[in-house]
N, C-alpha and C positions, 0 to 999 in steps of 0.2 A: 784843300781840306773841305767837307762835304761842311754845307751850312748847317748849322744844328738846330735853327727854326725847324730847315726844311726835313730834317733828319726823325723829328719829334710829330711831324706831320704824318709823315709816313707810318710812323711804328704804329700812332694812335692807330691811323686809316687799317691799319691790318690786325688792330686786335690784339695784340699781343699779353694771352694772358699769364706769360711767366712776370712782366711787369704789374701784376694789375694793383697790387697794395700802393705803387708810386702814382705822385701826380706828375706825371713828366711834361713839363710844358714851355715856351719860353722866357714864360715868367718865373716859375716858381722854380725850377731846373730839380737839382738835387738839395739844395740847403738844409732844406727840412730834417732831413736824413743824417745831415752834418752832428749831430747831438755832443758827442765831448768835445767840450772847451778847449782842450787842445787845438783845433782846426782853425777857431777865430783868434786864439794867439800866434798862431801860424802868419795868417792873415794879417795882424795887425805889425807883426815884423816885418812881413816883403812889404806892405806901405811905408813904414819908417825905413828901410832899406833902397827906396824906389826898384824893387825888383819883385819876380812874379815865384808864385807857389802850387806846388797840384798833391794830392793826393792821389799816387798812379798805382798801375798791377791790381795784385791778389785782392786789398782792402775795397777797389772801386766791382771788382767780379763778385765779389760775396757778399759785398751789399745789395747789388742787382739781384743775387741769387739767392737771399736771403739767408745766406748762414753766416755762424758768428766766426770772425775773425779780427786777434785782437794781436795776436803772433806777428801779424802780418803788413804792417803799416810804412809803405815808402812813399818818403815827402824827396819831389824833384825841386830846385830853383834854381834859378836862374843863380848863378856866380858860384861862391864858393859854400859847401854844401856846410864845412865843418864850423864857418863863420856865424853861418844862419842858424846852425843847432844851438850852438853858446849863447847866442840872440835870444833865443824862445826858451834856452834854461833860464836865463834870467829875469825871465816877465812870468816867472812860476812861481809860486809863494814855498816857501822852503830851501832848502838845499835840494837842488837835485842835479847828480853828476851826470857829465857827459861821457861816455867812452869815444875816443877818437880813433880813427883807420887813418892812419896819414897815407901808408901807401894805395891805399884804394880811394882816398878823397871821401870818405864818409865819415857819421857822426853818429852815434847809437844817445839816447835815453830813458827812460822810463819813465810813464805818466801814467800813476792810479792802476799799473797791470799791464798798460798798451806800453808797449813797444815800437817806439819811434826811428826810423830811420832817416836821415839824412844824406842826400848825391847832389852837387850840381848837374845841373842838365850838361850830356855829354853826348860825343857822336865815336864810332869804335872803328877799329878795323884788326886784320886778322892778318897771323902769318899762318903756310900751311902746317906746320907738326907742333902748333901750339894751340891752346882754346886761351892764351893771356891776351885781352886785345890789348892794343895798341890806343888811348882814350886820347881823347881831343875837349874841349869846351865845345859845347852845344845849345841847340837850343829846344826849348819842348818837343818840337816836331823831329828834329834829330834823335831825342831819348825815345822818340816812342816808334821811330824806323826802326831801332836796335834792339824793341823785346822780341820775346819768343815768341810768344803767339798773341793773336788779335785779340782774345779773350783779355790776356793780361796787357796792353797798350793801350785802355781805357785809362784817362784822367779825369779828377773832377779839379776846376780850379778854384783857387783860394784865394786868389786876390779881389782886392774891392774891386767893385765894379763887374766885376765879373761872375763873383762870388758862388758856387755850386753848380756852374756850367759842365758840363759834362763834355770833354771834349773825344770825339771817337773819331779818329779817320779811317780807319779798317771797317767798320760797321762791326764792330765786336760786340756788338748788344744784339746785333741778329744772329749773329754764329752761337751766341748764348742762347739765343730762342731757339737756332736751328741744331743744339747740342753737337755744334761740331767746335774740333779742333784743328786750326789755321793758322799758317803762317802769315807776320804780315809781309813779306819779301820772299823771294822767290827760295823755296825748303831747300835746294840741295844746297843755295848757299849758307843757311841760318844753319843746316845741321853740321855742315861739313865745316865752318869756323868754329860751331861751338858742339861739338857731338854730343852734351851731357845731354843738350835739350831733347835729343830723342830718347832719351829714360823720360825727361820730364812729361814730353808729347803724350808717350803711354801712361804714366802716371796720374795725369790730369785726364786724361779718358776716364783711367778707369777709377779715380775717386768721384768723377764728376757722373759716373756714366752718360757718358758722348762718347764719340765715334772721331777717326782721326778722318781730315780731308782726303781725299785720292791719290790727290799727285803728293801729298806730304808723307803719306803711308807709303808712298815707294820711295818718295827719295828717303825715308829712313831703310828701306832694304840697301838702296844703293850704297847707302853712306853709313853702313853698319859696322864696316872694319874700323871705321876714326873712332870709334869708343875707346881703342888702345891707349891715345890719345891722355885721356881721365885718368884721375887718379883712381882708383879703386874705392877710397873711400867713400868719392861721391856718387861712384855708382853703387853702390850697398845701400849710402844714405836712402837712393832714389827705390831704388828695388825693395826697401824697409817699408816706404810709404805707402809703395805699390801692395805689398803683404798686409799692409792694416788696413786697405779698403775692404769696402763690404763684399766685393765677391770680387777677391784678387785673383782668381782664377783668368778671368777677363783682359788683363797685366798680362801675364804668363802667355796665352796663346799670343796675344799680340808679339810679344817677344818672341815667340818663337817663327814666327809669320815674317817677321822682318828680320831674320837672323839675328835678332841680336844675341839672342839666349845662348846662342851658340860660343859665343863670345864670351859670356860675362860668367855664365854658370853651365859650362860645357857639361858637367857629373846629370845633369840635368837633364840634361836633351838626351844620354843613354838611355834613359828610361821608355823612349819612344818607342813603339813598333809592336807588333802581336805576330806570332810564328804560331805555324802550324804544322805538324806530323803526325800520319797514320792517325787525322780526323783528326788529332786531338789539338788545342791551343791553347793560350793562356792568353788573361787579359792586357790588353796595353797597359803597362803602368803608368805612363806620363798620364794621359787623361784621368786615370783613377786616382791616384796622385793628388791633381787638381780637383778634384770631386772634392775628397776626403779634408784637402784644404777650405773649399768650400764651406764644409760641413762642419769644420773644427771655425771658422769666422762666425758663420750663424747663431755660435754658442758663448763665445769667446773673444773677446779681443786683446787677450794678448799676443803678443809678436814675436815669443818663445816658444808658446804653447805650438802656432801655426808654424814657425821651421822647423818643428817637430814633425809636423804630418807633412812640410815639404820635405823630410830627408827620410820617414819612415821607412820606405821600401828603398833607398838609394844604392842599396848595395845586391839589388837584385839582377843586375846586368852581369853581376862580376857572379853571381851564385846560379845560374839560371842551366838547368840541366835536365835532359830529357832522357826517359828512363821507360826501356820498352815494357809495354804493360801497365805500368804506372801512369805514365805521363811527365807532365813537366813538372818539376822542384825546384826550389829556392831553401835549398836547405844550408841553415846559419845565418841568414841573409842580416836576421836583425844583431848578431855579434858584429859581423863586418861592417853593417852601417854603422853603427856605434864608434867604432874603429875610425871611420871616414870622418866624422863629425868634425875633430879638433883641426884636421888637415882641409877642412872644406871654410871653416872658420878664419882657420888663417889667412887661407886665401884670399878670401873676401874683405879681411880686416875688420872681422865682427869682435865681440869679446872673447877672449878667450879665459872667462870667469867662471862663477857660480851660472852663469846663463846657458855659458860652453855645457857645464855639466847635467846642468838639468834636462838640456836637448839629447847628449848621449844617455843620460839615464830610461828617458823615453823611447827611446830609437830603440834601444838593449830590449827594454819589457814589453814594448806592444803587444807583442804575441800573447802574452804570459793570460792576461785575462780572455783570449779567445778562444787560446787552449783550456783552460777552464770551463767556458761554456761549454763547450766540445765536448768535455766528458763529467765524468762524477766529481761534482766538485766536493773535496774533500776539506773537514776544517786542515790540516796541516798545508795545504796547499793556499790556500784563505789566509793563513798565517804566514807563512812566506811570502808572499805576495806584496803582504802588508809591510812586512818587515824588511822588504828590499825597495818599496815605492815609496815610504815613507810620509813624508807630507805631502808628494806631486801623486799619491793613488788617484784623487779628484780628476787631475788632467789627465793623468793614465786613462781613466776611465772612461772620460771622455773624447781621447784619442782614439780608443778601439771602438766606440760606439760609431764616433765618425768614420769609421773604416768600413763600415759595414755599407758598401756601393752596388753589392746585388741586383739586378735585376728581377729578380728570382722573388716573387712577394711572398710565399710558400718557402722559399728557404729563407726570408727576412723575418718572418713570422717566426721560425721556428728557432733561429739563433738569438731575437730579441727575447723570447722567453727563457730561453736556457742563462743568456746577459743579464737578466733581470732574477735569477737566482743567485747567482753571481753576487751581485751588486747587494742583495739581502745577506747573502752569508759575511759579506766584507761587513757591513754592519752590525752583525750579530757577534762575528770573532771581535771585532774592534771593542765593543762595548764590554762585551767579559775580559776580553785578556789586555786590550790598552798595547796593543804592538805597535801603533804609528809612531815612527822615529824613536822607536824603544831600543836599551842595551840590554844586553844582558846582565842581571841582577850580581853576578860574580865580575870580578874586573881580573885585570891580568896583573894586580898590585896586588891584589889580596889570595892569588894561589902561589905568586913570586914566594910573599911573608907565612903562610900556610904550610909551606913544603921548603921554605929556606934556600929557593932555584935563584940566579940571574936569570934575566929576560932567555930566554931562549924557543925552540921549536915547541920541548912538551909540552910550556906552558898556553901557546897558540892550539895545541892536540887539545888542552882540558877545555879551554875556553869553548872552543869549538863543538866540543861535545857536550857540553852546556848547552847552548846556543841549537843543536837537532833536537835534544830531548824537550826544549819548551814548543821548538815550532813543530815536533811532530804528536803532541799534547804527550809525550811519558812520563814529565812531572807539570806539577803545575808553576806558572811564571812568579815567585816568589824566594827570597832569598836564601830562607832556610832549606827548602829542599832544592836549588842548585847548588849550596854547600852542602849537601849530605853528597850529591853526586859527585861535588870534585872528590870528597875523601875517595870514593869507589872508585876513580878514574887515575887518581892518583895515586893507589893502590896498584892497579892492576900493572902501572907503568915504575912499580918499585918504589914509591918515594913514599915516605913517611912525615906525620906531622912534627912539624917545628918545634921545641922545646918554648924558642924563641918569643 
């Protein structure tokens, strides 16, 4: 293990100014930094225990890197992890429960928000067509051969004497300066025992924006098919995170670069490639795709909103038709993604909720407001619009805004004004007629009791024709004159009013 005097000499001697707020010294190490109480209780267990304590991983990386992380707190010690948790619940003023993992030897609690974990220190080993190791008793330097990357097998220790040391054997505080991502053991065995970590590899690229090492960026091509391996869940989990960085775009090629995409989200990778005939072609959807994803993160961080604009176009592979004279078509494209949505969900073991529906609802209308700018936008079109998008128009709207990948600044020019008409008339219709998430003023109870019908087709006919006459303004949306029309509608289909 590298000396950490001489470790701390060296960083100073090179400047390092992603440290500069520390005083990194071999006096003062990290203590300082140590600020909740929790740490020195920690601390004051493993000396009543005669055993040692660190604060390792994520929490010692985003301290160095200065972002908050409270999610994220794993305590290693030496013996038994579950012992030592119950230990520091009870030198805490209150009740505070522990949750226990007996089959994984941990210890979960809560302090003030942070989230504590507990492991004894362990050493692992692997069979081939499992990612479950095989755990042993270890010791620091065994738990911190076994993480995933150099970045995360930084520890600070917590025992007296020791107290804030910083212990790095990898030099993971330079690969943090050098924005790289690093195994600490040789990649093809850390992926090939545990394949999740190559989601993770990309993942941490690209929330951290760093770069993966060389030979780690190939042995994840190598070792691309053991993703089979995972549960699915926890590849979504990872592909979720990768979606809510700031330009998960970055995510995406990687994965496609080291096959894994091919693997995980095959609907995905169709989307590749641009064709050409008789001069004419159309654009590659996969990188427009990632644009427009882009585009919808810059605005947005929700994680709905953006697998929305990942599935926008998704069914353009399956619609994609070339038409002499014309050129290429994609016509219905946004019905069949819609279509695809619940089956692409599944797959992945995302929800298949209100969240399901809200992605098909957007997939279905993208279009809706482009076509609009496109031509005379009309109030009845303004009106439907509204009355099919409901409360999601906002992300509707900024969905088709993000779609707009153009190169063309003269055809950007001219469609953002025609969009921004658009966007005035949805405001204008909204405010007079009130159609976000509106019913129709007449129910299908009240023309059932009005004409004396059971449920049946007419009464779907009247409603319905209710429902054209407001959204193409021929009455106005109010309840007396859609009951004048049901009597005419109900007229014309024979039925008379109810006694009743």
């Amino acid at each position: 293990m590298q000396n950490f005097s001489d470790t701390i000499y060296v960083l100073l001697q090179k400047g390092i100014s992603l440290f500069h707020s520390f005083t990194l010294s071999p006096f003062h190490h990290l203590k300082k930094h140590l600020t909740n109480p929790i740490f020195k209780i920690i601390s004051h267990v493993a000396e009543e225990r005669h055993s040692r304590a660190f604060v390792i991983g994520g929490f010692v990386r985003d301290l160095l890197l200065h972002r908050d992380n409270k999610q994220d707190i794993d305590i290693v010690v030496t013996g038994s992890g579950i012992d030592f948790a119950q230990q520091v619940a009870e030198k805490i003023e209150g009740d505070v429960p522990v949750k226990f993992f007996k089959n994984f030897g941990t210890a979960m609690l809560n302090f003030h928000g942070w989230k504590i974990e507990f492991v004894g220190a362990r050493k692992e080993s692997y069979r081939r067509n499992s990612r479950k190791p095989i755990v042993e008793d270890g010791t620091i330097e065994d738990d911190q051969n076994r993480r995933d990357f150099t970045i995360n097998a930084m520890a600070i220790d917590l025992t007296k004497g020791h107290y804030g040391q910083l212990i790095d054997p990898f030099n993971g505080i330079g690969d943090l300066e050098d924005k790289v991502i690093r195994t600490p053991q040789d990649p093809d065995i850390t992926f090939s025992d545990d394949p999740l970590r190559m989601m993770r590899a990309i993942r941490f690229a690209t929330q951290l924006d760093f770069i993966i090492e060389q030979s780690c960026f190939e042995a994840i091509s190598r070792n691309a098919g053991r993703i089979s391996i995972v549960s699915v869940e926890r590849v979504s989990d990872e592909l979720n995170l990768i979606i809510q960085a700031r330009t998960p775009s970055k995510g995406f090629r990687m994965l496609d670069e080291t096959g894994l995409l091919e693997h995980i989200f095959p609907e995905f990778c169709e989307l590749k490639g641009a064709e050409i005939i008789d001069g004419k072609g159309h654009k590659d959807n996969f990188y427009h795709t990632l644009a427009v994803l882009d585009n919808v993160a810059a605005v947005s961080d929700d994680l709905w909103l953006r697998w929305a604009a990942i599935l926008h176009d998704i069914a353009k592979p399956l619609t994609k038709k070339f038409i002499q004279g014309t050129g290429w078509t994609f016509h219905s494209h946004e019905f069949r993604g819609a279509k695809m949505v619940p089956h692409i969900f599944r797959k992945l073991k995302l929800p298949l909720n209100e969240k399901m529906h809200y992605v098909e609802k957007l997939v279905l209308l993208h279009l809706r407001p482009i076509v609009l700018a496109e031509d005379v936008v009309t109030d009845s079109a303004v009106r439907r619009l509204l009355f099919e998008a409901g409360n999601d128009i906002d992300d509707l709207m900024l969905l088709c805004n993000a779609d707009i990948t153009s190169k063309n600044p003269n055809k950007v020019k001219r469609f953002m004004a025609n969009f921004n008409i658009v966007r005035q008339k949805l405001k204008e219709i909204e405010e007079k007629d009130q159609l976000r998430n509106w019913q129709p003023p007449i129910t299908g109870e009240v023309i059932m009791q009005t004409f004396g019908i059971p449920p049946s087709k007419t009464v779907g006919i009247i409603k319905d024709s209710i429902t054209e006459a407001i959204l193409e303004g021929e009455i106005p949306n109010n309840y007396e004159a859609a009951y004048q029309l049901m009597l005419r509608e109900g007229g014309k289909l024979g039925l008379f009013k109810s006694n009743s």
